[in-house]
N, C-alpha and C positions, 0 to 999 in steps of 0.2 A: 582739360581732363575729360577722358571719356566718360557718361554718365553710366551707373554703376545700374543692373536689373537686378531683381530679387526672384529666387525661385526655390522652390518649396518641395521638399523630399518628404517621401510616403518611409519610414522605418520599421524593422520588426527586430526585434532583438533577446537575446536567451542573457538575463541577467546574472548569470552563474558565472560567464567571464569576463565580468566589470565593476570596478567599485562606484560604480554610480554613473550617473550621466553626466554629470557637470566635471569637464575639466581640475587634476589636479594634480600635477605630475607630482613624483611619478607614476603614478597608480595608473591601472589603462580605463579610459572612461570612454563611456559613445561618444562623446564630444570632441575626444581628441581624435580617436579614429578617424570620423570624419571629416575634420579639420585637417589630419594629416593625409589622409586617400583623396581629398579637395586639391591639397596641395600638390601633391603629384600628377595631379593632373593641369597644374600652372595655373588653377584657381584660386586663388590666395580669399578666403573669406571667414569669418565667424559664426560658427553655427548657431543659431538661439532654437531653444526644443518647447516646445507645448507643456511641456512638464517634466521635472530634473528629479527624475526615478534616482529612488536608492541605491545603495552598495545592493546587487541581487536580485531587484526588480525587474521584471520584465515588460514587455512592449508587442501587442501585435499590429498597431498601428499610430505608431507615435509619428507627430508632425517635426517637422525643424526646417529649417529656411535660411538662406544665406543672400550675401547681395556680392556680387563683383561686374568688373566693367570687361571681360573678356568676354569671348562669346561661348554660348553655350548652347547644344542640340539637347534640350529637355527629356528626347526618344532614348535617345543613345544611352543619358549620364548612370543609369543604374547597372547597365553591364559594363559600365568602362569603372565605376565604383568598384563594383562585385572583384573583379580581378587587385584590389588594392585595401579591400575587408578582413576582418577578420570572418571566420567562414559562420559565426554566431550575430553577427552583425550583418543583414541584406538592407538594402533599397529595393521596393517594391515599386517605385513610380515616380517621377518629377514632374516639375511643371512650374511653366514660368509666371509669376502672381505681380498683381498691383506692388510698386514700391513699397508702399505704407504697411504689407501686410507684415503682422508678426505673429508666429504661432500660438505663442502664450497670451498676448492682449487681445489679440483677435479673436481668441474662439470663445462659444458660447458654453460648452460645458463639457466634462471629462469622466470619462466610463470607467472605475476597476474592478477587477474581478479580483477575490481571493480566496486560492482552494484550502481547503483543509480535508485530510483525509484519516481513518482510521482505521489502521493495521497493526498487528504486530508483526509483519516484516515487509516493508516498504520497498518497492521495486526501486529500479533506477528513478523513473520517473517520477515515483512520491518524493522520491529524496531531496531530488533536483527543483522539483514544481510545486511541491506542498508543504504544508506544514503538518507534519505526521503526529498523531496520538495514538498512544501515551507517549508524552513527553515529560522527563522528571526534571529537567532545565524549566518549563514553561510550570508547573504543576507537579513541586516536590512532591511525596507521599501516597500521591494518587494513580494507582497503576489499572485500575477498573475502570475506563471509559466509558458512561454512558452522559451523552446529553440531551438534556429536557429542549425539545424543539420548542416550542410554545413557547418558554422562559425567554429564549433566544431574538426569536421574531418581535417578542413585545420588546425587548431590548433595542431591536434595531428600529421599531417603529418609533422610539421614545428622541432616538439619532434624528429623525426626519426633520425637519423644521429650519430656522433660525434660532443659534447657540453659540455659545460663548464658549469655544471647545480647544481654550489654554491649558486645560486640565490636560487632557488627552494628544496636546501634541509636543515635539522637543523643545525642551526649556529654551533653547534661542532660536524660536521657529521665526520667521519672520512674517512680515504682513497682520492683514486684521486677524484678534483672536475669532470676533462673531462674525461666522460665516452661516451659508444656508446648505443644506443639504435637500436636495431634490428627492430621492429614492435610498432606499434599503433592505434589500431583498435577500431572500435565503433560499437555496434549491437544494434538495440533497439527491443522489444520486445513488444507486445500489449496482456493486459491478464486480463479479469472480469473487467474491469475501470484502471487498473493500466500499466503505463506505466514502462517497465524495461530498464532500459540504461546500457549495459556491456558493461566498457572499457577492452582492454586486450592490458598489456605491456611484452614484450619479450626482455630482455637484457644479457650480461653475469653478471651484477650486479648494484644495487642500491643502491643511498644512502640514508639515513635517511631520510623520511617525501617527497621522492624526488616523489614516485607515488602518494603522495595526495596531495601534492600542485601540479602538474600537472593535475590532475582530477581538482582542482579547480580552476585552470588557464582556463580549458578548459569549462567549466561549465561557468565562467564569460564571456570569448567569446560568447559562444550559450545566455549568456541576454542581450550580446552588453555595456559589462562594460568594456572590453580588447579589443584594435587592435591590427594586425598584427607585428604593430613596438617595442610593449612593448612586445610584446611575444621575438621578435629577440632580444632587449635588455637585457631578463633575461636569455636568452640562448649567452649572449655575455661574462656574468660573470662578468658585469660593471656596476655599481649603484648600488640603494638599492635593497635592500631584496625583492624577493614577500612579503608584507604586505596582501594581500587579503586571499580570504577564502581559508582555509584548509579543506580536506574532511575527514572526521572520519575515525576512524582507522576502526569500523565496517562494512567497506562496502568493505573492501579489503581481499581478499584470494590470499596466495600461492596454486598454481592452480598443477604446475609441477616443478620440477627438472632435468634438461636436462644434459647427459651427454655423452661422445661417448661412441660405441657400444661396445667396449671393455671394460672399465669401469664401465658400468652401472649395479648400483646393482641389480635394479630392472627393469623389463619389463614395457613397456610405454601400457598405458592401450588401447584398442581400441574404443577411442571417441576424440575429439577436445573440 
C-alpha cells in the first residue's frame, strides 16, 4: 500500500451559502464540497478544518488538511479545485505538511471577528455580513439604538481570562466548559451614516455558539439590560443558562489560524 502524504489547504469562504462546515447531508457544507471537488479530481480523502464554523459563518483563512496516497502538485491543486467550487467557496494556497499535522490539534490559537452594524436600512452587505440594529427578533421593544461603549469594553474585559463559559455556549457543546480566552477587543468604525462595531476574540479554542452569545451578552450591557454581576455569574458556570439574545451566525468570521513558526503551513499575511 502506497504511504498516504498530508497536505494542507489555505480556505476563504462566504458562509451565507452553507449550513456549516461540518459534513451533513444533505445540507451543503464546506466539508462536503471539498471532499467532493477532492474527489473529482481521484483524490479520495477527508477533510478535518481548524474549526467547524456555523450554519452562516464565515472564513477568510481557514485551515483544513487531508491525507491521500495519489500524487499531488501542491502549485496547481487550487486552480484545478476552483473549477469544481462552488464560486463562494476558493482555495487560496496548498501545501504539502508533516503526516502528523492536523489543523485543529495543531494550531495554537484562533482569531474571529464579529461585525455589527447600525442602520435603519442595511445594504446588501450588512445584510449578508452583520448583524444589523435595530433588531426586534434580538431586542423586542427596543427600536432607539444607542449603546454605551464603555459598558461594552468592561464587559468584554470581564470575558478575558480563564472561565467556565457552559453558560454561554450550546447546551451540547462538546469539550472542556473552562476555557482561556486570550483577547477581547471592540473597534467601532463610522462610515456614509452607518456605524460598524468589530469585536475580535483570540483563544486557543471555542465552544459552540460561545462567541455569539458573548457579542450578545455584551450588546445587552451597551442598552443597560445586563450588570456587571450577571455577567460574573454566567462566567461562574452556576445558574441558568444565558437566555437573552444570540447574535447570528452572519456577523461572525474566522479571521486567522494561529500556529507556531515551525508548524505553520501557511505565512501570516501582512495586515491585522
Amino acid at each position: 500500500m502506497a504511504r498516504k502524504t498530508c497536505y494542507a489547504l489555505l480556505c476563504a469562504y462566504d458562509g451565507s451559502a452553507f449550513a456549516g462546515f461540518q459534513r451533513q447531508p444533505p445540507l451543503p457544507t464546506v466539508q462536503q464540497a471539498l471532499e467532493d471537488a477532492l474527489r473529482a479530481l481521484g483524490l479520495v480523502g477527508r477533510i478535518e478544518g481548524a474549526g467547524r464554523t456555523d450554519r452562516g459563518v464565515h472564513a477568510c483563512r481557514q485551515v483544513v488538511a487531508f491525507r491521500t496516497a495519489s500524487a499531488v502538485d501542491p502549485a496547481t491543486l487550487p486552480e484545478r479545485l476552483a473549477e469544481r467550487l462552488p464560486a463562494e467557496l476558493v482555495v487560496l494556497a496548498a501545501r504539502e505538511m508533516p503526516y502528523a499535522f492536523h489543523p485543529r490539534f495543531s494550531c495554537r490559537d484562533k482569531h474571529y471577528r464579529y461585525l455589527l452594524t447600525i442602520a435603519r436600512e442595511p445594504d446588501d452587505w450588512a445584510r449578508r455580513f452583520t448583524w444589523t440594529l435595530p433588531d426586534p427578533r434580538g431586542f423586542p421593544g427596543i427600536d432607539e439604538v444607542r449603546l454605551d461603549r464603555e459598558a461594552m469594553e468592561r464587559t468584554l474585559a470581564l470575558f478575558v481570562g480563564t472561565h467556565d463559559f457552559s453558560l454561554l455556549a450550546h447546551p451540547r457543546a462538546g469539550g472542556k466548559s473552562a476555557r482561556r480566552l486570550e483577547a477581547a477587543t471592540l473597534r467601532v468604525h463610522e462610515d456614509e451614516g452607518r456605524s460598524v462595531w468589530a469585536f475580535d476574540f483570540r483563544a486557543p479554542g471555542f465552544l459552540r455558539h460561545q462567541i455569539r452569545n458573548m457579542v450578545g451578552v455584551a450588546v445587552s450591557a451597551g442598552l443597560g439590560l445586563v450588570d456587571e454581576a450577571e455577567v460574573l455569574r454566567l462566567l461562574s458556570g452556576r445558574g441558568e443558562r444565558w437566555r437573552g439574545a444570540r447574535a447570528p451566525g452572519r456577523g461572525l468570521t474566522l479571521v486567522e489560524v494561529g500556529y507556531a513558526p515551525d508548524t505553520a503551513p501557511f505565512a501570516l499575511p501582512q495586515w491585522t
